[in-house]
C-alpha atoms as one frame of an Amber mdcrd trajectory, in Angstrom:
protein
  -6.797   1.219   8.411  -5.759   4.597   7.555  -5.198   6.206   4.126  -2.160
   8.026   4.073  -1.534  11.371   1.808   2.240  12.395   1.312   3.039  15.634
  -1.043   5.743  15.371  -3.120   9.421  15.489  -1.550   7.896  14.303   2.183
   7.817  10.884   3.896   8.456   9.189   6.817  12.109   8.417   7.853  13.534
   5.180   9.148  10.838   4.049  11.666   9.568   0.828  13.901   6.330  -0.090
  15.283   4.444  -2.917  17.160   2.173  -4.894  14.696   2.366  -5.875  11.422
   1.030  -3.896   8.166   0.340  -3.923   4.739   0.537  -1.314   2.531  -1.261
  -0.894  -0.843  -0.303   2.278  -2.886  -3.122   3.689  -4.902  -1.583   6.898
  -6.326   1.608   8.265  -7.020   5.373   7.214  -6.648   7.914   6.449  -3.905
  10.129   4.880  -2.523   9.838   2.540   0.320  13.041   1.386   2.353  12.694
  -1.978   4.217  15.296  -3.514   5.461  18.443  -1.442   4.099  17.261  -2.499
   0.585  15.032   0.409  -1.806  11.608  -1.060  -3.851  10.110   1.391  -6.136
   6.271   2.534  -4.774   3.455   2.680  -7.558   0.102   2.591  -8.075  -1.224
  -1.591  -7.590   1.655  -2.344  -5.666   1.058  -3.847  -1.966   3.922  -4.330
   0.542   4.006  -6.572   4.015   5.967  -4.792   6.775   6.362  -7.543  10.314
   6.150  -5.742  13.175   9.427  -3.578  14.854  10.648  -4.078  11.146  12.576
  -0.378  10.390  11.259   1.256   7.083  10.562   4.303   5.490   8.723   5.870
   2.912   9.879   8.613   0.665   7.574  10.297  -2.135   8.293  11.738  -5.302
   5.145  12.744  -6.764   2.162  13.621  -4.142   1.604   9.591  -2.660  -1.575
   7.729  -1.313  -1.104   4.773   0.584  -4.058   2.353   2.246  -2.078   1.172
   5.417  -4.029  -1.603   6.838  -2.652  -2.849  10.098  -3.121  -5.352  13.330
  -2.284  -3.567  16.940  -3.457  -0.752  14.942  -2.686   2.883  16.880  -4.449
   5.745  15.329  -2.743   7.640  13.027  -1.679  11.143  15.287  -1.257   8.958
  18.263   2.043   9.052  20.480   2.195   5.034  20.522   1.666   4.664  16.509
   5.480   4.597  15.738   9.331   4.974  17.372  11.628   7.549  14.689  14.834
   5.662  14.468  17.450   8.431  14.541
């Protein structure tokens, strides 16, 4: 599991990776883009993401995230995730 800090205005853009996750929001707001459709990010919310499913996550206020994942890669490692361009 890793929890996940992103200041306002950042993110992650349109991404993949092996194993499925959940994510559970426990501060801020966001947006989180699964599967060409946009669901609001707030605190209490928790989202499933399948594995090699593209999302991404963009913030609006500064957001903290609990991912909690299986095949789990560490967070700065090479293998966690492939950018879609």
């Amino acid at each position: 599991a890793d929890l996940i800090r992103f200041a306002p205005g950042k993110g992650v853009g349109l991404h993949t990776h092996v194993g499925a996750h959940i994510l559970s929001v426990t501060k801020g707001t966001g947006t989180l883009i699964y599967v060409n459709e946009r669901y609001p990010m707030f605190p209490g919310m928790i989202y499933l993401i399948p594995s090699n499913i593209p999302h991404a996550i963009e913030a609006e206020t500064e957001l903290v995230i609990i991912a909690i994942g299986n095949n789990h890669q560490p967070a700065g490692s090479e293998s966690r995730l492939d950018i879609i361009k």
